[in-house]
C-alpha positions in Angstrom: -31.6 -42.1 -15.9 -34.1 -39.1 -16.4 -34.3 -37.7 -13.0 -37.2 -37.5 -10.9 -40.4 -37.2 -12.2 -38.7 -36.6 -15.6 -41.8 -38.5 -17.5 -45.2 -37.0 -16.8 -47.7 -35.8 -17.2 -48.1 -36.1 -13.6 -51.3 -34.3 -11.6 -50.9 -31.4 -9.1 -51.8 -33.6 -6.6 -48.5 -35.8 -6.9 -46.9 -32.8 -7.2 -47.8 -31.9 -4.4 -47.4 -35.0 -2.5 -43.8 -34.6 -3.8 -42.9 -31.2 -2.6 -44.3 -32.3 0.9 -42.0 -35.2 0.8 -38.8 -33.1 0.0 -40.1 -30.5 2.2 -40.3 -33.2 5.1 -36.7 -35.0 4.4 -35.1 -31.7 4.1 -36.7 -30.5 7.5 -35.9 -33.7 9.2 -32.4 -33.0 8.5 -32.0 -29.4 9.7 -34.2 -30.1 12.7 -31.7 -33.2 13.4 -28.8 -30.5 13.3 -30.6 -28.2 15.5 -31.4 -30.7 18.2 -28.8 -32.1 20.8 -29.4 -35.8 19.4 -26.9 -38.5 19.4 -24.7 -38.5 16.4 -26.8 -35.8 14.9 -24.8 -34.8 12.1 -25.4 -38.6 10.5 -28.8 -38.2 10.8 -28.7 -35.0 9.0 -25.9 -36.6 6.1 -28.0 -39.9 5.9 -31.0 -38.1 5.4 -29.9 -35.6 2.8 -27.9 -38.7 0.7 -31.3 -40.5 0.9 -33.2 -37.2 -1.0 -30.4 -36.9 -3.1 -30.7 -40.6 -4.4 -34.1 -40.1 -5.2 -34.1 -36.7 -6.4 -30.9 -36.4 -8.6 -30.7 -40.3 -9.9 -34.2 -40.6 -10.7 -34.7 -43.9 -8.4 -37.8 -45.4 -6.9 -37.4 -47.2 -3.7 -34.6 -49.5 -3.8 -33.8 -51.8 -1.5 -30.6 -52.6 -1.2 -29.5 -49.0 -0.4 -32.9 -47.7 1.4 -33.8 -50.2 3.9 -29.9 -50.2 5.3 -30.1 -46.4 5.6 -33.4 -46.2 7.1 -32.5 -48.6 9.7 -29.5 -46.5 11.1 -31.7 -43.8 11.3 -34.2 -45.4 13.1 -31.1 -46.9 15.2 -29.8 -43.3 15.8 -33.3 -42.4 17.0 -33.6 -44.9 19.3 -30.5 -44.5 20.7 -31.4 -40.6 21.8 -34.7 -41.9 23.1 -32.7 -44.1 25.6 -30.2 -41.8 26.7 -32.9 -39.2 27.0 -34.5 -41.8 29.6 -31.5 -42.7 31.1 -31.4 -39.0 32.2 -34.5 -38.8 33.1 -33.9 -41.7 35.4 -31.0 -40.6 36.5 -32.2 -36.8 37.5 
């Protein structure tokens, strides 16, 4: 394993699309942390493993580690937007 983007030469506009892509995960993360969400402290941990995977082992999109983690963050999401309405309900 090389890394990420260990084999170029690679333009500045996938550079770029790459920076914005870090930039975004790692943002997701501290925003999750800074909010009040459900079990916000796995978002943030599932998140950062998921840029570490890609960043520090050099893989592409696998599935068999990606698609699980994805889905409990979507799950974790889901589960503030419903409390979040069941307060609203409630109120």
């Amino acid at each position: 394993m090389c890394g990420h983007l260990a084999h170029g030469p690679y333009s500045r506009l996938q550079w770029a699309s790459d920076y914005l892509w870090i930039v975004s995960f790692a943002g997701a993360a501290v925003l999750g942390m800074c909010s009040d969400m459900a079990e916000r402290r796995w978002f943030a941990i599932t998140l950062l493993g998921l840029l570490t995977h890609h960043l520090l082992l050099g893989s592409g999109f696998s599935v068999l580690l990606d698609v699980p983690l994805l889905g409990l963050l979507a799950s974790l999401v889901v589960k503030t937007v419903r409390a979040r309405r069941a307060e609203e309900v409630e109120a």
